[in-house]
N, CA, C and O atoms as a GROMACS GRO file, in nm:
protein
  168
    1UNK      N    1   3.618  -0.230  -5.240
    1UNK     CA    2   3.566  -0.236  -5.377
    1UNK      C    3   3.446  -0.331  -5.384
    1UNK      O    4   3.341  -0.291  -5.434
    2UNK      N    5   3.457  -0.457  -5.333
    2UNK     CA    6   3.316  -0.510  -5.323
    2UNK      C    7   3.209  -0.469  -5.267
    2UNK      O    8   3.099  -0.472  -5.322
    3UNK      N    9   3.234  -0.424  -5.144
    3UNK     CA   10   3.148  -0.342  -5.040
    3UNK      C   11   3.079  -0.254  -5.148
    3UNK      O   12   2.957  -0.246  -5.154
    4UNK      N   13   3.138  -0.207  -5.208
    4UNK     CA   14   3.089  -0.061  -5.295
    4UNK      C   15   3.007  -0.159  -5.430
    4UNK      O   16   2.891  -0.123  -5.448
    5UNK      N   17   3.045  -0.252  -5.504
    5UNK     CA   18   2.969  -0.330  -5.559
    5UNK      C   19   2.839  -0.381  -5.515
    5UNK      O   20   2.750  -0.376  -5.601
    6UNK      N   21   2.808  -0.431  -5.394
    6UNK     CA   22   2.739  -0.482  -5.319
    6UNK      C   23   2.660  -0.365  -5.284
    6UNK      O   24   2.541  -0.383  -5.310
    7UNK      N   25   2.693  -0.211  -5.219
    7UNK     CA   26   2.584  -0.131  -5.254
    7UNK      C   27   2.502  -0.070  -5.365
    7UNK      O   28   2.389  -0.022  -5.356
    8UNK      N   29   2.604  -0.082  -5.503
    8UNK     CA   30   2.517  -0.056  -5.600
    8UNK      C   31   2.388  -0.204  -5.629
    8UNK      O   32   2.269  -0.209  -5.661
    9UNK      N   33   2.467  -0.279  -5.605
    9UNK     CA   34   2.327  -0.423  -5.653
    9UNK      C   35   2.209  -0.378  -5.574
    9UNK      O   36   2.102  -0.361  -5.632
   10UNK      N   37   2.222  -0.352  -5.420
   10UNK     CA   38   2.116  -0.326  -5.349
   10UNK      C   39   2.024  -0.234  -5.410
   10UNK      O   40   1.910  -0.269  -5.439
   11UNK      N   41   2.079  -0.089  -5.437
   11UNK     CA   42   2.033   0.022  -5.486
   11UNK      C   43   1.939  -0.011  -5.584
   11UNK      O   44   1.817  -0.006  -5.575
   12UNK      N   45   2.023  -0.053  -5.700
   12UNK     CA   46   1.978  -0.131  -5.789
   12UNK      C   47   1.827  -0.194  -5.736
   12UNK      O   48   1.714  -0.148  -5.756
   13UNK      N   49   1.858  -0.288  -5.677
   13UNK     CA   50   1.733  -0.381  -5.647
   13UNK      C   51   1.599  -0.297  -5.542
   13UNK      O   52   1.480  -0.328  -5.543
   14UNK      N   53   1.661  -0.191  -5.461
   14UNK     CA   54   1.539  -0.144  -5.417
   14UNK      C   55   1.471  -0.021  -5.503
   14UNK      O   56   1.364   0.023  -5.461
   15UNK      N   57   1.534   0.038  -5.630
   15UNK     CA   58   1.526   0.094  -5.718
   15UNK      C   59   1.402   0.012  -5.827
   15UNK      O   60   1.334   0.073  -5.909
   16UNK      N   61   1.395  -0.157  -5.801
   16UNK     CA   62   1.364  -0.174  -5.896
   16UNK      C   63   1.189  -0.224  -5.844
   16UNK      O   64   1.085  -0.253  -5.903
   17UNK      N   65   1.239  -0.212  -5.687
   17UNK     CA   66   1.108  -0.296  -5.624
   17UNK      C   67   1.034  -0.198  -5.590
   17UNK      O   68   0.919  -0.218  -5.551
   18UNK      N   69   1.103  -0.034  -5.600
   18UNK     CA   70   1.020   0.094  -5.606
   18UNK      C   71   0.934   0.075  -5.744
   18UNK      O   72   0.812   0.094  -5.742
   19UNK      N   73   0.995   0.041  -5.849
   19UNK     CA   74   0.954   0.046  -5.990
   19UNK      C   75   0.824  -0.049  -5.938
   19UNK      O   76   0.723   0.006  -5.896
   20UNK      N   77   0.836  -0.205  -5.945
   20UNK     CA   78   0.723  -0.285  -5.895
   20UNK      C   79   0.614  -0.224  -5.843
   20UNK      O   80   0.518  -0.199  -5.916
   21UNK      N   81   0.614  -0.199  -5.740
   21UNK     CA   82   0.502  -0.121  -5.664
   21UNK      C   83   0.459   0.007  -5.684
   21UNK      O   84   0.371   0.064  -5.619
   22UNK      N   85   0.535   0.061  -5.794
   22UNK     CA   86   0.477   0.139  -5.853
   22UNK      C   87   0.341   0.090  -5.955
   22UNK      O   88   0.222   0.119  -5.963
   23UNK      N   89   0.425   0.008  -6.016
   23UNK     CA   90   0.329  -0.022  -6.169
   23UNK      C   91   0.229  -0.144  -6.085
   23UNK      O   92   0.126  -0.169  -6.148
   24UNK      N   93   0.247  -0.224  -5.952
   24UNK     CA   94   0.143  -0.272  -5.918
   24UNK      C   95   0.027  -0.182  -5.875
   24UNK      O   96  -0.091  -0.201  -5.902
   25UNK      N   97   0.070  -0.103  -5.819
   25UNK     CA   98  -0.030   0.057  -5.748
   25UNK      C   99  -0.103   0.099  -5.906
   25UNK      O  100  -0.219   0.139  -5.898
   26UNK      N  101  -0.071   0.095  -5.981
   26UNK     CA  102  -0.148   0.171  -6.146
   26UNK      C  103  -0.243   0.090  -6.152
   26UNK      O  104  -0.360   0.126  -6.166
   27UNK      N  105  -0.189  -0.086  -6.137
   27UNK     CA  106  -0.232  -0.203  -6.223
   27UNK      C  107  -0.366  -0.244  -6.132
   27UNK      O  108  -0.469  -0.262  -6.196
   28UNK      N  109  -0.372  -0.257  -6.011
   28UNK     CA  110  -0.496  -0.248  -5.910
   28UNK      C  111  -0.581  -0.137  -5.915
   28UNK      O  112  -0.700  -0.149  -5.884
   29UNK      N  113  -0.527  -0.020  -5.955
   29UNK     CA  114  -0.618   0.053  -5.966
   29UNK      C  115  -0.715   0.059  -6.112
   29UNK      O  116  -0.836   0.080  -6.120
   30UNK      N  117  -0.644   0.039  -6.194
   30UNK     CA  118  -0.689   0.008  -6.281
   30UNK      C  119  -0.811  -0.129  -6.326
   30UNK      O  120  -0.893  -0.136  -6.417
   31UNK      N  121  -0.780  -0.217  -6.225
   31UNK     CA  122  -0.849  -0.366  -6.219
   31UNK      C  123  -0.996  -0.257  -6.145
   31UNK      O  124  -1.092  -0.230  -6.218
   32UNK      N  125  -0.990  -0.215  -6.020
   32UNK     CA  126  -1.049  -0.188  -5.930
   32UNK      C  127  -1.150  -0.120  -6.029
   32UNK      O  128  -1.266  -0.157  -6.013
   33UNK      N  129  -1.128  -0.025  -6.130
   33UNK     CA  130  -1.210   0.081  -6.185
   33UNK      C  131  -1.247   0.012  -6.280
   33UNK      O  132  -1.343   0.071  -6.330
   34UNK      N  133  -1.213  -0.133  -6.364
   34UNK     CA  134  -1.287  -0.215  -6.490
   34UNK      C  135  -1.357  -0.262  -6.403
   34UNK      O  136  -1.469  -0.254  -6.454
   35UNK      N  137  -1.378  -0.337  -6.234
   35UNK     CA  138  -1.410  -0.464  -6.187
   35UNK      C  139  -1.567  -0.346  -6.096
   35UNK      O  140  -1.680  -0.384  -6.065
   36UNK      N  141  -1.498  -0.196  -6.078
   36UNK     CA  142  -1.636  -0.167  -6.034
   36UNK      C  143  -1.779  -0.124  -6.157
   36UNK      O  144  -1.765  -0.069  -6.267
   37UNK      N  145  -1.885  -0.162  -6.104
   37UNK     CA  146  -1.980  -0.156  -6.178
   37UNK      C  147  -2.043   0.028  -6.191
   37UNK      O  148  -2.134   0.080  -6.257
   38UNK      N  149  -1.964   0.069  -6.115
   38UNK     CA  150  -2.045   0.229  -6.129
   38UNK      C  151  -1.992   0.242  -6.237
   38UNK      O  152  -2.058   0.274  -6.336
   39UNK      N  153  -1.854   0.217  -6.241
   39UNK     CA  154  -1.795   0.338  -6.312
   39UNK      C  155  -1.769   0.232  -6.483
   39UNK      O  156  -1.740   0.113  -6.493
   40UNK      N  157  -1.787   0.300  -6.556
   40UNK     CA  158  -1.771   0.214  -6.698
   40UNK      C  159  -1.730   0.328  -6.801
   40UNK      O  160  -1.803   0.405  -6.863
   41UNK      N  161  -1.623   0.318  -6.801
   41UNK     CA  162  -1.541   0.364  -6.906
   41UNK      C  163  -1.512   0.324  -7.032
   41UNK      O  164  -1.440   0.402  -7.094
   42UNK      N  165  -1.547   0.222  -7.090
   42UNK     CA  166  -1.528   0.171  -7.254
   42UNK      C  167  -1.501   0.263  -7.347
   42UNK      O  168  -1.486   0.229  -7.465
   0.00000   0.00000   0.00000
């Protein structure tokens, strides 16, 4: 029963560090396309 506890936390947690690097991957790209000068979107 713990064992089985202990794999949902993991799940959980690499579930959440998928989430992270998701929304860091948006958030750089997003920096990358305000911070380059070609492109200007306003």
């Amino acid at each position: 029963m713990l064992f089985f506890a202990f794999v949902q936390i993991f799940r959980i947690i690499e579930m959440w560090k998928g989430w992270q690097y998701l929304a860091g991957f948006v958030f750089w790209s997003k920096v990358k396309r305000m911070a380059s000068p070609s492109i200007k979107d306003c």
